[in-house]
Structure formats: structure tokens, C-alpha cells
N, C-alpha and C positions, 0 to 999 in steps of 0.2 A: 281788710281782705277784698281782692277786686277779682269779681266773679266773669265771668263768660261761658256761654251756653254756647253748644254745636247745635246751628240750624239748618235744617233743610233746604232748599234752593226757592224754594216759594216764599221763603224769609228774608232770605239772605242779607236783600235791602235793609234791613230792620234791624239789622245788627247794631248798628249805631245807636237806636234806639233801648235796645233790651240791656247791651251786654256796654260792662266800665273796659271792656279792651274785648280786641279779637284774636280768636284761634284759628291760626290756620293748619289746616292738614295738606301739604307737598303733593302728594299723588292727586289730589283735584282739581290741582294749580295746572295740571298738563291734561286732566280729561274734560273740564269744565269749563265753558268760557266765561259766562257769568259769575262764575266762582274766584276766576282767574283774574279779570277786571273786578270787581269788588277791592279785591286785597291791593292791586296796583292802585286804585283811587284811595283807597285806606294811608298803603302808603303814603302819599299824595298829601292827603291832608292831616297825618301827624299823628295817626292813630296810635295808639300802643299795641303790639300786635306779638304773640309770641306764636312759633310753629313749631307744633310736635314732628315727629319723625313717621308719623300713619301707622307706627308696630299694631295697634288695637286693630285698626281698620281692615290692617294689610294679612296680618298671623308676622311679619316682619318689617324690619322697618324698610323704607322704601329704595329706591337704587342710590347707592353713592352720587354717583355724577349730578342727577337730577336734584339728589338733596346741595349739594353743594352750587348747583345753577341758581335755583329759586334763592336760597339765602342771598345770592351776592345780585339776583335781581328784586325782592321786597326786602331786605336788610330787616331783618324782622328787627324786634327790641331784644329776642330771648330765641333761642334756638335749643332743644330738647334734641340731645345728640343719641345715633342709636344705641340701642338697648335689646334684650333679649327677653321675652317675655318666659318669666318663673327660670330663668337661667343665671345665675349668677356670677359664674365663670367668664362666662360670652359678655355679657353686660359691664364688665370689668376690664377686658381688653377691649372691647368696645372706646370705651372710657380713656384709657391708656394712650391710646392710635388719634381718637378726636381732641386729647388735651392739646396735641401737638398741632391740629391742622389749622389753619391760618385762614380767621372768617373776618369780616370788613369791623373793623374797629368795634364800631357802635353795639355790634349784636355781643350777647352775654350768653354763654354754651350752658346750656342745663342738663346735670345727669344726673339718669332714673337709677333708686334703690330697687332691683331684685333679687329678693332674699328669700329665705327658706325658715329664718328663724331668730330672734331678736339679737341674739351675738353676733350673726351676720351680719343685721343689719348695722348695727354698731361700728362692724369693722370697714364695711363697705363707707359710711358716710367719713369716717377719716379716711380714708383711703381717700375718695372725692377731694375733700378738703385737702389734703397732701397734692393733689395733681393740679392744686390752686382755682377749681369749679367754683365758681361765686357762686352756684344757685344749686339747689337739690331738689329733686321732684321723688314723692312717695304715688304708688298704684294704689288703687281704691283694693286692687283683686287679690293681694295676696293670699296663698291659702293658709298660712302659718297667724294671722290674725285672728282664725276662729280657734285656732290652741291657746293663744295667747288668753282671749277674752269668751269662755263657754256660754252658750245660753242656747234655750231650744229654740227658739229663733235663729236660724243661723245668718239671715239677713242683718238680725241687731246683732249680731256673733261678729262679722264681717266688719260692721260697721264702729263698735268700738273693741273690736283688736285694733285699728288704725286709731282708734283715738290714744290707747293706751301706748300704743310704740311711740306713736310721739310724745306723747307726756312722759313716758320714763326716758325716754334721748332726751329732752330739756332738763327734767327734776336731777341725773345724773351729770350734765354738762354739757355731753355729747352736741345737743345744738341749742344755741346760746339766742340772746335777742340782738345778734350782731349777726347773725345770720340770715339766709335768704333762703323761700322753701313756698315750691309749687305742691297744689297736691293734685292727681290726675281723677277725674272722675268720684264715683262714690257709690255707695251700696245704698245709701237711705238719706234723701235730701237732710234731715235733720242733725246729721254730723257735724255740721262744722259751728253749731250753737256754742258746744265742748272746747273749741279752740279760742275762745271770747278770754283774750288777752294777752294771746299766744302772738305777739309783733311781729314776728319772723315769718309766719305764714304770711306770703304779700298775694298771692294768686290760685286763683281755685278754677278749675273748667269740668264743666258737666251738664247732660244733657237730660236729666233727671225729669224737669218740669214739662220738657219738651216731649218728652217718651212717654210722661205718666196722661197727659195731652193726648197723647197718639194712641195710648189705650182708654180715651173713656175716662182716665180719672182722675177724681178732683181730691185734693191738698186735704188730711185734715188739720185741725188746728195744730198737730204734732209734727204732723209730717205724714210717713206711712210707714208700714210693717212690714213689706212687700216691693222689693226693685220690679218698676215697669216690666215687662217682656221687650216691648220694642226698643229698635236699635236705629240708629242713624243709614247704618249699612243697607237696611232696610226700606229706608223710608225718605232717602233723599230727594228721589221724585214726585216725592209725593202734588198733587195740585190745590192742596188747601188744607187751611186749621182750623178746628172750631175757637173763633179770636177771644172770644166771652174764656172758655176756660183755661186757654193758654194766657192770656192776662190775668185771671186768677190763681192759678198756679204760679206766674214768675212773680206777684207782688209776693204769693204766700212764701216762696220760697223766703225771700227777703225776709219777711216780719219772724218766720218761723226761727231765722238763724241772729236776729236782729242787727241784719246789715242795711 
């Protein structure tokens, strides 16, 4: 599994260092210019780079046109086509419209599951697969993974309903170790310990270690009990990191999930 964290712009450089590939977000490509050369040198030098569509960032994903300019000027590796958040109607014609649009060879179209309920999601990932999607991407957020998996924590509720929807889509067929699967984000850095074997997860992005950083706190040997408060959205501009615990949080994250 090859990880990438979303950095704030006083990192940004450092990207190469922290993360095994980079995420880019589209709408920062046009407001940001350090953000925007970054990813043209990334480019440049052969980075692995996949770009989501900004839906978290945005409440939508971001203007057609513009998505479709930046792809054909960074040729990402992976492009995360839009989607609707908690809509799964919209995120299916979505789906439908994007299978057809014609992006530069190299880039590989990835589409997000959002579902309401494990049957859905079932039906949604064939459905994907049928419109010939190499890749699938699951939300850390959905609310149907706290029915799935109870617990009074509903942060560890959150967190393995997603473990269990993919482990019953694998144990029933639905996604195989011939397949390919982003997962976006995550409720509790300690999740993805649980997919230790799971081939087909190749890519994970989250800003987990960087937020629990921006609050003040540090990693326990498990992980934590509690998703940060802070958000990227928030804290872009930020002018500095405390380096001590954001290097101990991105090792711990590592050791915690043992990647």
C-alpha cells in the first residue's frame, strides 16, 4: 500500500520526502502557485501522482473544464472522476458520462463508491467494473458503515464498517486480488493495519497525522480513539509545524499499520 498525506503549503516541498506518491487537488492547481509548480516539477521528474476531483474540499467536485485542462496539462497516473458525495444516483451517471470522455492515454480514470448500504455497494462496484474502470476508490465517510459495524465509539464504528465492507466484497468475490482500489481518507489512522494482505488496495491518501499535528497530538502506540478536528481546508496557510511531532506521528503512522 503506497500512502500520501495532503500537506499544507509550508510543506509542500517535502512532499517527496514524506509521501511514496503525490495527491493532487485541481482547484489549487488554479489558486495556488507554489502548489501549481510543485505538481508541474513532480511531473517533470516522474513522480507518481494521482488527482482527486476537490468533491471533499469543494462540497462538489470541481468545474468540468478545468478538470479536464489540468489532466491533459500534469497527466496525472490516476485521475478520480466526479462523484457526488452520499449520492448515489448522481455518482453513477457521473460514472457513466466520464467512462466515455477521452483523457491522454497514460492517466487510469478512478471511480468513487457512494452508497447508502452494502447491497448498493455491491451493485455500484460491478456496475464500475462493467463500464471497464480499472480502479475503484471507497470514502472513509460513509454513514451506512456505522450500521454495518456498531460500537459506542462511533469513530471506531466508522472505521471498521469500512474495514468490514471490504472484507465481505473480497470473502464474497465481488473484489478479487486482480483488482485495483484507492481508499480516500479515514476516520482513525489505525485502519488500514486490517487490510495486511488485502493486494488489491495499492493506494491510500490521508491527512490524518498531519491534522492530529495541527491539534496538539501525538500517536498512541495504537493509533487513536478520536479523528483530529482540524482539516486541510482550514489550515493551508498555515506558517509552520511543530517538525518533532509531525515526524513522530508520520513514522508512527507507519509502524502502527506496519508499512
Amino acid at each position: 500500500m503506497k500512502i500520501s498525506h495532503e500537506l499544507p503549503l509550508c510543506l509542500i516541498e517535502d512532499g517527496e520526502r514524506i509521501n511514496d506518491y503525490d495527491f493532487c487537488l485541481p482547484h489549487l492547481l488554479d489558486k495556488e502557485e507554489v502548489y501549481r509548480d510543485y505538481f508541474l516539477e513532480a511531473r517533470k521528474k516522474g513522480r507518481y501522482i494521482i488527482m482527486d476531483n476537490s468533491l471533499h474540499e469543494l462540497g462538489e467536485a470541481y468545474d468540468i473544464d478545468r478538470l479536464l485542462y489540468w489532466v491533459g496539462e500534469i497527466r496525472p497516473n490516476e485521475f478520480i472522476v466526479p462523484d457526488a458525495w452520499e449520492d448515489n444516483v448522481t455518482t453513477i451517471q457521473n460514472a457513466r458520462r466520464w467512462a466515455n470522455v477521452e483523457l491522454p492515454p497514460e492517466v487510469t480514470k478512478v471511480a468513487v463508491v457512494q452508497s447508502h448500504a452494502y447491497s448498493e455497494t455491491v451493485m455500484t462496484v460491478q456496475l464500475f467494473k462493467d463500464l471497464c474502470y480499472k480502479k475503484i476508490a471507497f470514502s472513509y465517510g460513509a454513514k451506512y458503515y456505522k450500521r454495518i459495524f456498531p460500537h459506542p465509539n462511533p469513530h471506531i464504528s466508522k472505521m471498521l464498517g469500512r474495514v468490514k465492507v471490504i472484507t465481505d466484497l473480497y470473502k464474497n468475490g465481488v473484489l478479487t486480488n486482480f483488482d485495483r482500489v484507492h481508499l480516500l481518507g479515514c476516520q482513525l489512522p489505525q485502519e488500514f493495519l486490517y487490510y495486511k494482505g488485502f493486494k488489491f488496495i495499492e493506494t491510500i491518501d490521508t491527512s490524518s497525522p498531519i491534522m492530529a499535528t495541527l491539534d496538539d497530538i501525538k500517536y498512541s502506540d495504537f493509533g487513536l480513539l478520536e479523528k483530529p478536528i482540524a482539516n486541510m481546508n482550514d489550515n493551508l496557510y498555515i506558517d509552520s509545524v511543530d517538525w518533532d511531532l509531525l515526524t513522530y506521528n508520520l513514522n508512527k503512522f507507519r509502524k502502527i499499520n506496519e508499512l
